[in-house]
DSSP file (Angstrom, degrees, kcal/mol; ACC not computed):
  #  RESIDUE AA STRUCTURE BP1 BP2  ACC     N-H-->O    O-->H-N    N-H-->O    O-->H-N    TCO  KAPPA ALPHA  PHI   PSI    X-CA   Y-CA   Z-CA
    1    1 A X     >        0   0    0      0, 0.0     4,-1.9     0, 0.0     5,-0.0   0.000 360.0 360.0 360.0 -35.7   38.8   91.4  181.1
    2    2 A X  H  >  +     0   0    0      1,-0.2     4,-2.1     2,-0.2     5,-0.2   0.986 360.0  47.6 -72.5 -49.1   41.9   93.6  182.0
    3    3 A X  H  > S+     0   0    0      1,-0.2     4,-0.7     2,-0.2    -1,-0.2   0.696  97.9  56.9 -76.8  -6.1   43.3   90.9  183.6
    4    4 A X  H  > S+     0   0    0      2,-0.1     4,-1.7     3,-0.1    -1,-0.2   0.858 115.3  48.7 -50.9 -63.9   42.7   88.6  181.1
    5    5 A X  H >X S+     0   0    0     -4,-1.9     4,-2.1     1,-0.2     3,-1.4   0.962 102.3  59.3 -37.3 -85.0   45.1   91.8  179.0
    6    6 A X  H 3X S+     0   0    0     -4,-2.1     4,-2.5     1,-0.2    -1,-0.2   0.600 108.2  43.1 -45.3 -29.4   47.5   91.9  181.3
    7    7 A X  H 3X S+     0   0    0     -4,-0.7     4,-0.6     2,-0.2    -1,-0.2   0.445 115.7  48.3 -62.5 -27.6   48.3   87.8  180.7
    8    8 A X  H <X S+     0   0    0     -4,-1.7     4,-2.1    -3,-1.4     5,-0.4   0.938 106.7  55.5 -80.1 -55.1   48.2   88.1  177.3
    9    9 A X  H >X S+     0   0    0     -4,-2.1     4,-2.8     1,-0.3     3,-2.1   0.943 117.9  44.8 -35.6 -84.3   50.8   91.7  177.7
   10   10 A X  H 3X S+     0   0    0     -4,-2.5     4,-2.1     1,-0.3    -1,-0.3   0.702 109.2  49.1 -64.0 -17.1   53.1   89.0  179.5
   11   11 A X  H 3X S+     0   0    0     -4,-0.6     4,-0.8     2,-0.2    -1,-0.3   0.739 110.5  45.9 -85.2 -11.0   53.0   86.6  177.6
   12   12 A X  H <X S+     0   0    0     -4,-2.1     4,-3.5    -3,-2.1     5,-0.2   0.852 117.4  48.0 -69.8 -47.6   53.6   88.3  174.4
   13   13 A X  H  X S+     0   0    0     -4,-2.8     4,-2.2    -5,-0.4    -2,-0.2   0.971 111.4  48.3 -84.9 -42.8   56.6   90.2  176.1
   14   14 A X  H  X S+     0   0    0     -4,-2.1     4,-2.3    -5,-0.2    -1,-0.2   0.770 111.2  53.9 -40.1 -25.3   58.0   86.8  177.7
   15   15 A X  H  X S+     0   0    0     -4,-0.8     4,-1.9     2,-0.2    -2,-0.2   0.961 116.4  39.6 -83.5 -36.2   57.5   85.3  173.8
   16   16 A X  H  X S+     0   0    0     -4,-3.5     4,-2.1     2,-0.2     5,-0.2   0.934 109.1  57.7 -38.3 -64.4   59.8   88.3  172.6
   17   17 A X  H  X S+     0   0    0     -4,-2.2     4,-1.5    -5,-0.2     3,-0.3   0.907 118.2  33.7 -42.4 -59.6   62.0   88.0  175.4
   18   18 A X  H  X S+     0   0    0     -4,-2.3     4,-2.7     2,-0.2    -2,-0.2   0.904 108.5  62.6 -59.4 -40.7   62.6   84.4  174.3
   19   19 A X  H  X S+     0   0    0     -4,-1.9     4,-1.9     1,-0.3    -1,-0.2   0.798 112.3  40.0 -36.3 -57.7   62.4   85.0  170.8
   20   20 A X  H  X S+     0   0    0     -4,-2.1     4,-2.6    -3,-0.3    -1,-0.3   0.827 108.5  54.7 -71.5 -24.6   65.6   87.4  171.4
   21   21 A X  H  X S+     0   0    0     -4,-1.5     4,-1.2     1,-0.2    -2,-0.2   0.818 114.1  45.2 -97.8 -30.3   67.5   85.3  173.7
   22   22 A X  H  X S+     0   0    0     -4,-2.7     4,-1.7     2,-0.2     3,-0.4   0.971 111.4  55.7 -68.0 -45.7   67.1   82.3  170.6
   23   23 A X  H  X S+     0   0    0     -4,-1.9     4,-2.5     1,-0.2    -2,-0.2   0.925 108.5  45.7 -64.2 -50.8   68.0   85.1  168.0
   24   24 A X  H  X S+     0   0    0     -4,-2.6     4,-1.0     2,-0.2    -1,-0.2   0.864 112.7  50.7 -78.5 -14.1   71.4   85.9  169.9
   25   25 A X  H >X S+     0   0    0     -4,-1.2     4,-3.0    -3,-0.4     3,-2.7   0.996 111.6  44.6 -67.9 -55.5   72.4   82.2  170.4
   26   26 A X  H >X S+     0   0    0     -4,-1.7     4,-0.8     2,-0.3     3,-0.5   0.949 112.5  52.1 -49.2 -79.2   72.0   81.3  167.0
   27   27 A X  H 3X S+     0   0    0     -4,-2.5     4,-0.7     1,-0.3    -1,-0.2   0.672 116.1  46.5 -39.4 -26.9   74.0   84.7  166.0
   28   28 A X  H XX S+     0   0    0     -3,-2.7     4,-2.5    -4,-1.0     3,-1.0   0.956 109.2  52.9 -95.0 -39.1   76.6   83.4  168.4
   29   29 A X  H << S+     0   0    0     -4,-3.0    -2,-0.2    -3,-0.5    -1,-0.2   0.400 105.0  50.6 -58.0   3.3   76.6   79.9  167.1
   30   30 A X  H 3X>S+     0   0    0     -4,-0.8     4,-7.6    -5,-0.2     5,-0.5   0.623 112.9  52.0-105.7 -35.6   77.2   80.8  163.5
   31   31 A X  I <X>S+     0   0    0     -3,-1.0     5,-0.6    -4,-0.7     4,-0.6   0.932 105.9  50.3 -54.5 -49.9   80.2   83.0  164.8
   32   32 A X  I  <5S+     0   0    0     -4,-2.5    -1,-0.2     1,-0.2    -3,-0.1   0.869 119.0  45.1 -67.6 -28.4   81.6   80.3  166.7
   33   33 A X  I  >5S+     0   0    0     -5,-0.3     4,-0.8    -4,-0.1    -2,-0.2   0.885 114.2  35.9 -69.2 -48.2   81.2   78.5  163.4
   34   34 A X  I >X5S+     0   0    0     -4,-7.6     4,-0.8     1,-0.2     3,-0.7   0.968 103.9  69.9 -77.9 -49.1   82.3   80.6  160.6
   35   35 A X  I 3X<S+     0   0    0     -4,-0.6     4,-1.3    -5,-0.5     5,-0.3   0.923  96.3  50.5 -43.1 -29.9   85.3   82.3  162.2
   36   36 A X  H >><S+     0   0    0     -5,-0.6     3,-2.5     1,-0.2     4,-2.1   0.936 114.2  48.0 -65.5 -57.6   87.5   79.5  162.5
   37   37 A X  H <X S+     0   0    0     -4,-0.8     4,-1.7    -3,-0.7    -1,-0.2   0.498 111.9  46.5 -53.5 -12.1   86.8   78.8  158.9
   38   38 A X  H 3X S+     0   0    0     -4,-0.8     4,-1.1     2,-0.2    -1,-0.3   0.500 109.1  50.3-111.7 -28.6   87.4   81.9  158.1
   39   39 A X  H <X S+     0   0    0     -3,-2.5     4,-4.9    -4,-1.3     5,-0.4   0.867 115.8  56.7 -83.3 -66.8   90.8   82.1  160.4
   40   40 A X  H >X S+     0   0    0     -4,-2.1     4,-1.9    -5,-0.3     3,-0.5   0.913 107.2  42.5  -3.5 -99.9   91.3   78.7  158.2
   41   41 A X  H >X>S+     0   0    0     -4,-1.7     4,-2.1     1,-0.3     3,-0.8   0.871 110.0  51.7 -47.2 -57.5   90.9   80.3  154.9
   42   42 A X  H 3X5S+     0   0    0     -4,-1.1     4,-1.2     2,-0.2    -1,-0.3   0.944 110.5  49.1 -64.0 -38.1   92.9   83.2  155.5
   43   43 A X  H <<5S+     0   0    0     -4,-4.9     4,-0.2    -3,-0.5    -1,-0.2   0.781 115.5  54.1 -77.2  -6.0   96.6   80.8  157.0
   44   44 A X  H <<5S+     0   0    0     -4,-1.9     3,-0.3    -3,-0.8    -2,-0.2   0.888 125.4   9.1 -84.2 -40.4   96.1   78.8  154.0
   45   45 A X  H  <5S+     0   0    0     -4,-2.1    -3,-0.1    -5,-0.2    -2,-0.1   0.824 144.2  14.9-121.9 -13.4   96.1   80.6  151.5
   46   46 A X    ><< +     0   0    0     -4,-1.2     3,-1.5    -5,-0.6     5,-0.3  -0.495  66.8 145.8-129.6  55.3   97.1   84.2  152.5
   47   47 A X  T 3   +     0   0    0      1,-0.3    -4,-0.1    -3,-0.3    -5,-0.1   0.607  64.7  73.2-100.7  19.3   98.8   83.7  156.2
   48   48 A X  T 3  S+     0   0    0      2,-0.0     2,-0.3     1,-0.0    -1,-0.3   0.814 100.9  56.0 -73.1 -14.8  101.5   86.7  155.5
   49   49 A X  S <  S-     0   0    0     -3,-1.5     2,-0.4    -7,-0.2    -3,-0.1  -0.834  76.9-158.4-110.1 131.9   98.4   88.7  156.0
   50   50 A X    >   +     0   0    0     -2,-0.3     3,-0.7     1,-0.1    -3,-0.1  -0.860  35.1 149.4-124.8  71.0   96.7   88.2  159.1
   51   51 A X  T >>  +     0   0    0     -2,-0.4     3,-4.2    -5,-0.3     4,-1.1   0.740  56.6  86.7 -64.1 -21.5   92.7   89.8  157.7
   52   52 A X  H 3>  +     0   0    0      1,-0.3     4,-2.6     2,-0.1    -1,-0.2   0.694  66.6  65.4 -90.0  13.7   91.2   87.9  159.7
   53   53 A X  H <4 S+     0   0    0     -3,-0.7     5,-0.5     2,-0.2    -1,-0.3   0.587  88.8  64.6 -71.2 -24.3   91.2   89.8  162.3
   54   54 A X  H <4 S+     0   0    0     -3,-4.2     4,-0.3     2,-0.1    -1,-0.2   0.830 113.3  48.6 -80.4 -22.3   88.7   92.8  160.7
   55   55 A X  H  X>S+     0   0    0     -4,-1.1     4,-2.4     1,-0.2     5,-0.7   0.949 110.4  40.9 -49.6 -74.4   86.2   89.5  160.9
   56   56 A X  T  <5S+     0   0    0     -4,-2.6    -1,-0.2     1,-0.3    -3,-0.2   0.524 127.5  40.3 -77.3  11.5   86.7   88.2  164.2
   57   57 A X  T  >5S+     0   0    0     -5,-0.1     4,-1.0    -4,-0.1    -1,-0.3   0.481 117.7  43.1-104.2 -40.1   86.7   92.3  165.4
   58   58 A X  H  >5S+     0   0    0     -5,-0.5     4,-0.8    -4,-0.3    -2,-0.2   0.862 123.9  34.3 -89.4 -11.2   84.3   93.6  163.5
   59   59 A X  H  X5S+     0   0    0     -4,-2.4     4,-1.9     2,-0.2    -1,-0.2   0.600 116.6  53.9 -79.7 -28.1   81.7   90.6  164.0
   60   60 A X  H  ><S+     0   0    0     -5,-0.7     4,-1.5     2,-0.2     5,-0.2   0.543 104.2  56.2 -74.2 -22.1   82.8   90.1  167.4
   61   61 A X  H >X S+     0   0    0     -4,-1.0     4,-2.0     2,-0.2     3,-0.8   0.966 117.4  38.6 -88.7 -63.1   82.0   94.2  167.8
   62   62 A X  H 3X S+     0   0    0     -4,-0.8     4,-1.6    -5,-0.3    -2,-0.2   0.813 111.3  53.8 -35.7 -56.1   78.2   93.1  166.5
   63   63 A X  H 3X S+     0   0    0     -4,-1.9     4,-2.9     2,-0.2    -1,-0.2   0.835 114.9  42.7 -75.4 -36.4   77.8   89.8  168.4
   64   64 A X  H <X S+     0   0    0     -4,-1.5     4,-2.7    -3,-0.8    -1,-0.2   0.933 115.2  49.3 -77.6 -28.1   78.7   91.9  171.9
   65   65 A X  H  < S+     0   0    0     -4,-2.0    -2,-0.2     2,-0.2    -1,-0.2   0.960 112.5  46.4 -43.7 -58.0   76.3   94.9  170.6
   66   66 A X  H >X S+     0   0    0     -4,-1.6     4,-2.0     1,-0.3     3,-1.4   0.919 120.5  47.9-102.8 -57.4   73.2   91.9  169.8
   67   67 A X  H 3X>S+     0   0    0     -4,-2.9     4,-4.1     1,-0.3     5,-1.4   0.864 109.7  42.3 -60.3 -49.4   74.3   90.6  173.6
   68   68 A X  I 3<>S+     0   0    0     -4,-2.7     5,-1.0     2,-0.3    -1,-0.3   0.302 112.6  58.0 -84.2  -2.7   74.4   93.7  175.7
   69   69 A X  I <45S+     0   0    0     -3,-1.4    -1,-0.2    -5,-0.1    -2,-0.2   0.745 117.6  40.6 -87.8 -57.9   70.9   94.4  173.6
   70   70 A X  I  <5S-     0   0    0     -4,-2.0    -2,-0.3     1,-0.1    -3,-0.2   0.904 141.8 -12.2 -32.2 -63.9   69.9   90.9  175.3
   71   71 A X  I  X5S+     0   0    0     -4,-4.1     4,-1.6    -5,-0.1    -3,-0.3   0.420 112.7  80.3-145.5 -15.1   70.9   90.7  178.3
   72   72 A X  I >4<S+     0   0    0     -5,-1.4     3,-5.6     2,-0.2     5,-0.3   0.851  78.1  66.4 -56.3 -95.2   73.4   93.5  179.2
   73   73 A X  G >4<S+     0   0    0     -5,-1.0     3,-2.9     1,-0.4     4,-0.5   0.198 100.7  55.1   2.2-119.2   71.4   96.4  179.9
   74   74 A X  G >4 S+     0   0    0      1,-0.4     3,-1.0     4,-0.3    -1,-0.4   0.355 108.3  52.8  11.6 -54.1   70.0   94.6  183.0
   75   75 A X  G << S+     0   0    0     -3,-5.6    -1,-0.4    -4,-1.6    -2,-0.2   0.689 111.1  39.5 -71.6  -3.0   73.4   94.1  184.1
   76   76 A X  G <  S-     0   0    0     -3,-2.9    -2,-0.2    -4,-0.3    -1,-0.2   0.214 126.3 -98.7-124.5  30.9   74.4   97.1  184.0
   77   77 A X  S <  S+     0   0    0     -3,-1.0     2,-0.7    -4,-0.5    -3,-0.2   0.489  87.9 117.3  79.6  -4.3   70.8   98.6  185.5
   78   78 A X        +     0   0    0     -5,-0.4    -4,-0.3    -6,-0.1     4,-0.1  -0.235  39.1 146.4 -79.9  48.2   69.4   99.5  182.4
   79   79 A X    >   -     0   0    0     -2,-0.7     3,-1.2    -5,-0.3     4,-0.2   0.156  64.7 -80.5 -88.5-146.5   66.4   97.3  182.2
   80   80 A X  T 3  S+     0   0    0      1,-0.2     3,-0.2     2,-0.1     4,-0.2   0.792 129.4  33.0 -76.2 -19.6   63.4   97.8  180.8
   81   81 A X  T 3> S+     0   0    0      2,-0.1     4,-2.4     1,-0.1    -1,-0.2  -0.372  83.8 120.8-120.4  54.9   61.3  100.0  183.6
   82   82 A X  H <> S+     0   0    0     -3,-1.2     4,-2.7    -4,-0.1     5,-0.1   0.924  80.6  47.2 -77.6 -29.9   65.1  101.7  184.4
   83   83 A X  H  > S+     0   0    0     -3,-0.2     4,-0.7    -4,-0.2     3,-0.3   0.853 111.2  47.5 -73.5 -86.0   63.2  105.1  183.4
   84   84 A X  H >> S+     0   0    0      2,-0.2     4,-1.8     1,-0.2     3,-0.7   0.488 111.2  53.5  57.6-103.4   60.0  104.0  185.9
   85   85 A X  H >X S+     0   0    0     -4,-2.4     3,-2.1     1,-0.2     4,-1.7   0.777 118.2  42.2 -17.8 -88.2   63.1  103.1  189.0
   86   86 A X  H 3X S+     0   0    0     -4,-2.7     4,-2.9     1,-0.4    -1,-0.2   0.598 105.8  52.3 -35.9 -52.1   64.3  106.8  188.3
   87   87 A X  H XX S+     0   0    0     -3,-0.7     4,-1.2    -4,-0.7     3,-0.5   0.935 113.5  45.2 -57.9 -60.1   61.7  108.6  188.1
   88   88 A X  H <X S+     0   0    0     -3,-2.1     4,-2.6    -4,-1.8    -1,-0.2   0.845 111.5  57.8 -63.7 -26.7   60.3  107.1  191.7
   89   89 A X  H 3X S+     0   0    0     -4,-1.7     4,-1.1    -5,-0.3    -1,-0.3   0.807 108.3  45.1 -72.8 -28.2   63.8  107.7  193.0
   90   90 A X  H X< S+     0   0    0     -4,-2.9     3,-0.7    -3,-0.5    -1,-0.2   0.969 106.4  54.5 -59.9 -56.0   63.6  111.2  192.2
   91   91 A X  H 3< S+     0   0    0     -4,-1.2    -2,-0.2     1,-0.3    -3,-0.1   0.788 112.2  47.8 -74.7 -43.7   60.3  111.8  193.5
   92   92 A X  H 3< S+     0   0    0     -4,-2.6    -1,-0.3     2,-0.1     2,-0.2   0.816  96.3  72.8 -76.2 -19.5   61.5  110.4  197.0
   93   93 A X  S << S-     0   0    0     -4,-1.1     0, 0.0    -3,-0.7     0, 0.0  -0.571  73.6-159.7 -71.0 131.0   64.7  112.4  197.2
   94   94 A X              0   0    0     -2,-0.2    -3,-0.1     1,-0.2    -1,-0.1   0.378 360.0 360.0-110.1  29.1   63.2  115.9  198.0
   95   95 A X              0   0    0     -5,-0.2    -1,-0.2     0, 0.0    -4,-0.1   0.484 360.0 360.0 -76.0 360.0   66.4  117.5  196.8
């Protein structure tokens, strides 16, 4: 029965896991999409003013946030059992 649980536990947290990893493509593919248009809009009609730069910063600041929620953390050793790691690494250090 538990281990029956435990298969279900990974598979739920592998459908999440995908779930995000679809959520931040899409998020990047709509980026990749509107900002040009948006780069567009602004040298047609306004291009003594260069705005479009608080888009492609301030969405570009989101889109690296919704990555590094993805898949950063892991690179940077912060995955999901980083508190776990520590904890044992503590416990073996007798300092």
């Amino acid at each position: 029965m538990e281990r029956d649980f435990t298969r279900e536990q990974r598979f739920l947290k592998a459908q999440k896991r995908v779930k995000d990893i679809k959520g931040f493509y899409t998020h990047l593919t709509v980026y990749c999409l509107v900002i040009p248009f948006i780069i567009f809009i602004n040298l047609k009609f306004v291009p003594h003013f260069h705005w479009f730069w608080f888009s492609v910063c301030g969405w570009g600041f989101g889109l690296f946030f919704h990555w590094l929620n993805t898949f950063g953390f892991n690179l940077f050793g912060f995955g999901n059992n980083w508190e776990e790691r520590k904890i044992k690494e503590f416990m073996k250090n007798k300092n």
